[in-house]
C-alpha positions as CSV (number, residue, x, y, z in Angstrom):
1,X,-30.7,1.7,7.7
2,X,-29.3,2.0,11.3
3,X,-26.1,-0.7,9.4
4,X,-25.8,2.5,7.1
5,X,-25.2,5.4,9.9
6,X,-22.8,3.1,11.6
7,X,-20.8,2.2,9.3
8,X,-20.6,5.8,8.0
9,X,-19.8,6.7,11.6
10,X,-16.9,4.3,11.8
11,X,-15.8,5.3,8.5
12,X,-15.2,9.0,9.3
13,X,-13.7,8.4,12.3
14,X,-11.1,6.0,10.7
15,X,-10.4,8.5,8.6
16,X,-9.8,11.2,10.6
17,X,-7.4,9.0,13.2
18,X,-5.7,7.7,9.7
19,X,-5.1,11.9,9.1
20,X,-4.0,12.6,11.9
21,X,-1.5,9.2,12.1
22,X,-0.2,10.7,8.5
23,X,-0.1,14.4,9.8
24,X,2.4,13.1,12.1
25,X,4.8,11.6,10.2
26,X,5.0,14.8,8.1
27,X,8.8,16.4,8.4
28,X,8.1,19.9,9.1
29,X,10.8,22.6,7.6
30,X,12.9,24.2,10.2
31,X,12.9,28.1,10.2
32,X,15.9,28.6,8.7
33,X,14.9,25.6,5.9
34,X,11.8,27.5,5.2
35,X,13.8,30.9,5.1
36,X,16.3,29.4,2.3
37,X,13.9,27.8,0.2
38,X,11.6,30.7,-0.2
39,X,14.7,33.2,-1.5
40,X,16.1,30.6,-3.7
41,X,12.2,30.2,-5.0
42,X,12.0,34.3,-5.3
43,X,15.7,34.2,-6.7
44,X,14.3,31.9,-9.3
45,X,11.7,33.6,-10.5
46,X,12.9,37.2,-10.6
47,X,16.0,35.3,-13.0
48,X,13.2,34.0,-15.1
49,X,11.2,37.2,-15.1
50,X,14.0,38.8,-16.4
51,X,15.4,36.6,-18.9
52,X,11.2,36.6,-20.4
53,X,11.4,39.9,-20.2
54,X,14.9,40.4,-22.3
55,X,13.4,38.3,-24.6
56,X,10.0,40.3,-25.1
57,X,12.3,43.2,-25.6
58,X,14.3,41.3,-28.5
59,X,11.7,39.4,-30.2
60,X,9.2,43.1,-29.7
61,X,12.5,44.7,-32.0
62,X,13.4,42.0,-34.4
63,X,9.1,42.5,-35.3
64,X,9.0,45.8,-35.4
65,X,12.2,45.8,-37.7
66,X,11.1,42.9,-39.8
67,X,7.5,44.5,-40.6
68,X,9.5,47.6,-41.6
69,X,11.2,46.2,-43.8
70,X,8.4,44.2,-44.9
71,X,6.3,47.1,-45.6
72,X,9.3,49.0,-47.2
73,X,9.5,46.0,-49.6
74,X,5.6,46.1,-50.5
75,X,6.0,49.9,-51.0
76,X,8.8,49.3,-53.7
77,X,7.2,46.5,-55.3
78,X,4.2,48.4,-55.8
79,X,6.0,51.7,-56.9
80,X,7.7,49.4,-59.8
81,X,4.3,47.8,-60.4
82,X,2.9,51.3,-60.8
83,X,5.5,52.6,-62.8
84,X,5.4,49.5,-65.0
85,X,1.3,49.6,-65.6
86,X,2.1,53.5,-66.5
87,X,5.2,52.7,-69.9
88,X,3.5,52.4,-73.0
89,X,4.0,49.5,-74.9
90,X,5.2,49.7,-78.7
91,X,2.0,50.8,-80.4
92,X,1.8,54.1,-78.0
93,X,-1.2,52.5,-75.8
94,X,-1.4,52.0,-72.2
95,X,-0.5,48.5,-71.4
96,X,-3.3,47.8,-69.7
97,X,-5.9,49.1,-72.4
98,X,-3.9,47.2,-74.7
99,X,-4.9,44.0,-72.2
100,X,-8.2,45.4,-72.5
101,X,-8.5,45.5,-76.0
102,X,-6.9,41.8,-75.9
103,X,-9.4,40.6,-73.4
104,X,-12.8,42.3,-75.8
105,X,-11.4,40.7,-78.8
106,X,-10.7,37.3,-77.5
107,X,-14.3,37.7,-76.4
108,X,-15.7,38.6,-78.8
109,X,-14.0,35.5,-81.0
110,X,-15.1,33.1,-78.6
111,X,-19.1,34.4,-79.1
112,X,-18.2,34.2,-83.2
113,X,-17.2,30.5,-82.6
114,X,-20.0,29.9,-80.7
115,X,-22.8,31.3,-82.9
């Protein structure tokens, strides 16, 4: 066990000499570096937040519009379904009791057959 403990021991101490070798080398930003990069970086995103934003705006209008138009079509269509389930047909009926009547009697055939 006491191989264990020292080889742990040897292990975190070569790393932390290794991180602090690397930490080193590292190329730290000057001021002025650091300065530039972080308004280009907010310059960026404002330009992105706005163009998203344009775009929420358009796409919000174009859907709004198109489910106008939508619902203005589903109206009409309904209206001339309406109107057309109301005209009589040539015998003075409704045309749906005239389907109705259609319907019973091709029952009503069927059970005949059957029998």
């Amino acid at each position: 066990m006491a191989k264990k403990e020292k080889k742990t021991n040897k292990d975190s101490k070569h790393f932390f000499k290794d991180f602090k070798a690397e930490i080193k080398k590292v190329i730290w930003p000057t001021s002025k570096q650091l300065i530039n990069t972080t308004v280009a970086i907010i310059t960026m995103v404002i330009v992105v937040s706005v163009i998203v934003f344009g775009l929420d705006l358009a796409f919000d209008a174009m859907n709004k519009y198109g489910l106008t138009k939508l619902q203005e079509t589903v109206q009409n269509s309904k209206n001339t379904e309406s109107n057309d389930s109301n005209t009589t047909d040539s015998s003075g009926n409704d045309a749906e009791t005239s389907n109705d009547e259609v319907t019973v009697e091709g029952e009503e055939t069927s059970e005949s057959t059957e029998e």
